[in-house]
LUMZAVO-383856 format. One record per residue (C-alpha): x, y, z. Coordinates in pm, whole numbers, plus 50000, padded with zeros to 5 digits. Layout:
N
XYZ
...
This chain:
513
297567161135504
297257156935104
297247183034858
293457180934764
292717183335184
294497214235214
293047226434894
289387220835013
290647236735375
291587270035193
287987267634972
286147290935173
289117316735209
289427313734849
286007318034815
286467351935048
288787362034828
286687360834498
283847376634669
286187406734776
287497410234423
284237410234208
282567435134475
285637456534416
285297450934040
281637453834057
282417488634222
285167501134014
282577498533742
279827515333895
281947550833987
282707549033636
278827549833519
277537583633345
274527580333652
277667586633954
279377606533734
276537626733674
275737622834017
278497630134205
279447665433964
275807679634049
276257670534416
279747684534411
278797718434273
275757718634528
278477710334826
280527739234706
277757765334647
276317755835045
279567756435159
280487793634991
277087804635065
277747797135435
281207808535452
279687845635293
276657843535515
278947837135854
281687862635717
278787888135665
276917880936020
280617886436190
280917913136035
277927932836116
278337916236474
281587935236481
280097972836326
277067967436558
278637960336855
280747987936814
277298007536795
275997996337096
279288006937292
279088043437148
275918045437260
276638047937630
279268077137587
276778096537378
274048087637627
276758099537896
276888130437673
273348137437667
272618137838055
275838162838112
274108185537885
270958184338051
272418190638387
271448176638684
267648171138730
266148204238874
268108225738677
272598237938714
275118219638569
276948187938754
279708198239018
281228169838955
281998136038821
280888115439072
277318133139087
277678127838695
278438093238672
275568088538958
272958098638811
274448078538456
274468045238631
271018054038786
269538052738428
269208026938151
270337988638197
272827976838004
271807945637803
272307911337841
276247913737670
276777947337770
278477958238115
279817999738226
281928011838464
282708049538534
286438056538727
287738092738809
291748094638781
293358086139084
289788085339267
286368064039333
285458036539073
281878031538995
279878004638903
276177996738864
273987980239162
272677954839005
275287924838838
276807925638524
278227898438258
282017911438272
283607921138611
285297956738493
286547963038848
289137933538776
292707945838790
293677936138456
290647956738275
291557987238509
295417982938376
294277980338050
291708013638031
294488032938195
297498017737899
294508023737583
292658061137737
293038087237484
292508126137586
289088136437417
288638104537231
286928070337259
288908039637213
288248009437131
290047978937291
289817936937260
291017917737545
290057879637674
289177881338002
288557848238214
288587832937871
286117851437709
286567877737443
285467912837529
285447944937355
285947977937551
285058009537469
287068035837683
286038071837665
287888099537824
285228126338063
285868159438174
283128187438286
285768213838209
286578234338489
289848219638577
288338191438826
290278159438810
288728141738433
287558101738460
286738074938233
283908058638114
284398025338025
281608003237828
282187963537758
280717936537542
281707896937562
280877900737195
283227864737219
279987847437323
278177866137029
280637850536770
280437817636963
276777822336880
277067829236495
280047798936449
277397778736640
274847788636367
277147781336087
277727745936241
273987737536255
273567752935862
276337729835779
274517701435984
271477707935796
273677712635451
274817679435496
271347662635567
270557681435209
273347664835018
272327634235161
268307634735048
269547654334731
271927623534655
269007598034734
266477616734553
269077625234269
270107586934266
266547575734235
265597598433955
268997595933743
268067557333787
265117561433603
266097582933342
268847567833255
266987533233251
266457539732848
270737539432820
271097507933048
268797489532780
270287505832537
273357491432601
272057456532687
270077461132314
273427467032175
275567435532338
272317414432236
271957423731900
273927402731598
273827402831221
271757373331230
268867393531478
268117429231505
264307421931640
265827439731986
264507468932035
264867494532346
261967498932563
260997540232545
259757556632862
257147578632870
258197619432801
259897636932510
263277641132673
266787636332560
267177604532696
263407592932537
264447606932226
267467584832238
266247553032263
263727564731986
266207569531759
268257540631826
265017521231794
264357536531451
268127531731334
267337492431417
264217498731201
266287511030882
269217481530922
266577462030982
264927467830645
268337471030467
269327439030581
265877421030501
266287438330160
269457425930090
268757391730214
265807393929949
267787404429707
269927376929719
267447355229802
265377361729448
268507363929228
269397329229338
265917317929319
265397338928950
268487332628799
268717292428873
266567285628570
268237303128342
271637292528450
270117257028449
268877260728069
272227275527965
274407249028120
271957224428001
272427238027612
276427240827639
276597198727739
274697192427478
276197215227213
277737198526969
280897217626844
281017196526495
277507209926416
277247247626275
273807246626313
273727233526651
276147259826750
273837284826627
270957280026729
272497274827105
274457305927065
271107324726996
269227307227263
272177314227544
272187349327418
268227353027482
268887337027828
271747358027916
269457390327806
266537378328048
268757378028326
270527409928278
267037426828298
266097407928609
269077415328777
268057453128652
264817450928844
266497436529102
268367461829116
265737489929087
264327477429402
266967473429587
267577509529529
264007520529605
264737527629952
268137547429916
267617586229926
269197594429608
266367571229453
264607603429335
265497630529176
262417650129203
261867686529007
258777706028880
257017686728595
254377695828358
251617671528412
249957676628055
253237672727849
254337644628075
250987622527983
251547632527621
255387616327601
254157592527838
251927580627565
254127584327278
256407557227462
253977531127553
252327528927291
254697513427075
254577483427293
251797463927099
248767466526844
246287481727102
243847509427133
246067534427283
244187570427470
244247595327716
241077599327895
242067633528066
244777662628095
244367676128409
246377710928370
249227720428654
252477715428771
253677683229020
257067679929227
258147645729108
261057624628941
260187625728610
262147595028514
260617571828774
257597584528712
257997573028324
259297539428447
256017534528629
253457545428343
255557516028110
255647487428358
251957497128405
251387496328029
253527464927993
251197449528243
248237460428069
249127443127723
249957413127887
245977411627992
244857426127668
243887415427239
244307441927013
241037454426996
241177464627364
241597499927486
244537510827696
243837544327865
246117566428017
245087597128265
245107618328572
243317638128780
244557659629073
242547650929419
240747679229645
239547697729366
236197699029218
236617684328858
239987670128927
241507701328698
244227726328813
242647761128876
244087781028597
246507808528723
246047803429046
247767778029260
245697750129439
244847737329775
248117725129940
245997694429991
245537688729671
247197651229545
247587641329174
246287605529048
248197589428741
246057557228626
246357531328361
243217511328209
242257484928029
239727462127922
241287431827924
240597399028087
240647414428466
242257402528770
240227377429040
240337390229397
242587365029502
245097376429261
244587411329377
246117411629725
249417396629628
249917406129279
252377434429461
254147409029561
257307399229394
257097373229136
253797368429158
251677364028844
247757366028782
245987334528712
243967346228478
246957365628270
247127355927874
250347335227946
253047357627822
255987361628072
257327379328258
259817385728546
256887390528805
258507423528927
256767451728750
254267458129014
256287458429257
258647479729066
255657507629063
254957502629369
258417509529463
257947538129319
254787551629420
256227550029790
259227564529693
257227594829659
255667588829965
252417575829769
250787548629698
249677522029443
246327505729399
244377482429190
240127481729111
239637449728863
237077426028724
237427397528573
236257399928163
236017436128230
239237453928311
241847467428536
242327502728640
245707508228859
246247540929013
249177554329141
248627582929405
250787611829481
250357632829760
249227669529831
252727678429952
254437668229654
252587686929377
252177725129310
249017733629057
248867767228889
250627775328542
């Protein structure tokens, strides 16, 4: 037989043998899931808390077996007690013990445990008619009543007879006038009794153990589901790469811990998600941006002629112009990749009147234009002053770009949920209250078209007067705007105007003086 026979022989043991170890694996990994571990602790503590609570219960129940039995036992000497007292029926006292214990075995049946036997020393031994559960006539109980009496007392005594446990209660009688004294002697098989109670015990921890087992099913079922959420969490997690975060964890219904888990995690993929995409756009539109100018100034520098002075300068101030249009894209490159950081804003209580008035002394040094504020709305607003500035002159740099001299710029605001748009003098407004902060002109107007992407960046208006520009101040304010949880918008007609408003919500501002 060759090599390769015997190896295809030993295949299926080999096979066997693979099976064995990656169900052994495959189980090694499962007891050390948080759903078994979880599992097995609540099901241990509920094993140990039926297993005390049945050790206390059957310690308790054996214990008031024991004080009740010993009840019970008492009972017949005091009920012995009772009828010597009463004398014999007709009236006298008894003559003697044996008329005594006569009429006392004449009277109430012992119960089903119970068994009495009267015995006069050195005389008769009596015993009731009908049959009884222990046989107190035996020798050994009559050895044992006569070794335990005590003169005037009742004693208690536990022996095993015929192999079963029985307590004896052994009570010294005498009438008192010097006739021979006797013994009454009262038994329980309080063994059977205990039998009875260990008996209980075992069917409690029968029906313990048929709890465990429906509490494990039911608790397996349930921990399945909830922890369903970390099982996908964890398969989100091996899935997920640099290159794709699209995976996202499936939330069950419910607000619980392990819902709110896989919420957050899905919302943590959310922000890299939009970190990433904004670094990947960062880079993307400095490569893009800064290609052209790069091109121009390596273009320039082959051609520069070193022998010519004038050659030199006039490339030296043409590759300084370049190298100044690129530092202040890479600023606005910057600026929005920073939009979305927290320590983007630095927001503090501004004076809207006084901010519109510097506002205006700034911008309107930016070209030969008819420069106003159309209104002063009063109040106070929780913002970052210097974004807010930044805005206003991208805004107005936007504006002259659309403009001729003899057009009007405006500049204005007006807070939102009032009645005139005016803060309430000394009194503070409605906490719905939102502030608008616009910038008009009547320049040339944007066309619809341009209107839904002009937010986009580097994207220019059609119908703009040519000048350039980097193609990121609106999206710059817009940055902005959301910063402060706002929002930016545009009304415009072409030959007629623009009007862009930038809207900052009620929760942001506080009106009043």
């Amino acid at each position: 037989m060759n090599v390769s026979t015997r190896a295809f022989l030993n295949l299926p043991s080999m096979m066997g043998n693979l099976s064995l170890a990656g169900g052994w694996q495959r189980l090694r990994a499962g007891l050390r899931t948080v759903r078994f571990r979880v599992l097995a602790t609540v099901l241990a503590f509920l094993a140990a808390g039926l297993l005390v609570a049945g050790i206390t219960t059957l310690a308790l129940d054996l214990r008031s077996l024991n004080s009740r039995v010993s009840e019970d036992l008492l009972l017949q000497s005091e009920r012995l007690q009772n009828i010597a007292e009463q004398g014999v029926p007709g009236g006298g006292p008894f003559s003697s013990l044996e008329v005594l214990f006569t009429v006392f075995l004449q009277g109430d049946t012992p119960g089903r445990y119970d068994s009495v036997m009267a015995t006069i020393n050195g005389g008769n031994t009596f015993l009731p008619a009908g049959g009884q559960p222990t046989d107190l006539a035996a020798s050994a109980v009559l050895k044992t009543v006569r070794a335990e009496q005590r003169e005037g007392r009742t004693v208690f005594h536990d022996m095993t007879l015929d192999g079963r446990q029985v307590r004896l209660a052994i009570t010294s009688v005498s009438l008192g006038d010097g006739t021979a004294g006797g013994l009454l002697v009262a038994a329980n098989e309080i063994g059977r009794q205990r039998e009875k109670a260990i008996g209980s015990f075992g069917t409690f921890a029968l029906v313990s153990l048929a709890t465990l087992l429906l509490a494990g099913a039911v608790g397996y079922i349930v921990t399945g589901r909830l922890f369903v959420p970390v099982r996908r969490l964890r398969q989100a997690t091996g899935s997920i790469t640099f290159d794709d975060l699209s995976s996202r964890v499936q939330v069950p219904p419910g607000d619980d811990d392990v819902s709110q888990l896989a919420t957050d995690f899905n919302r943590m993929l959310d922000r890299l998600e939009t970190g990433i995409a904004d670094q990947r756009r960062f880079v993307d539109d400095a490569s893009h941006e800064l290609r052209t100018p790069l091109t121009i100034i390596g273009g320039h520098l082959q051609l520069l002629s070193a022998a010519d002075p004038q050659d030199v300068a006039e490339t030296q101030v043409l590759l300084l112009e370049e190298l100044d249009r690129m530092q202040s894209l890479v600023d606005e490159l910057l600026l929005l990749a920073r939009s979305g950081r927290p320590d983007f804003l630095r927001p503090d209580f501004i004076d809207v009147d006084s901010f519109l008035q510097a506002a205006m002394n700034r911008i309107k040094v930016l070209a030969d234009r008819q420069w106003r504020i159309d209104a002063m709305p009063g109040g106070r607003i929780r913002a970052d002053r210097h974004r807010l500035t930044q805005a206003v002159e991208q805004l107005a740099a936007n504006a002259v770009q659309s403009t001729r001299p003899h057009d009007v710029i405006s500049l204005g605001a007006a807070w939102t949920g009032t009645r005139d748009g005016t803060a309430l003098p000394g009194q503070p407004g409605s906490s719905g209250a939102g502030l608008d902060i616009w910038v008009a002109d009547t320049g040339c107007g944007i066309s619809a078209a341009d209107q839904e992407r002009i937010f986009d960046r580097f994207a220019r208006a059609g119908v703009s007067r040519g000048t350039e520009g980097s193609g990121l101040g609106l999206p710059i304010v817009k940055a902005i705007a959301e910063a402060h949880s706002g929002a930016l918008r545009v009304t415009s007609r072409i030959n007629e105007g623009s009007r862009f408003v930038l809207s900052l919500p009620g929760g942001m501002t506080c009106q009043g003086s």
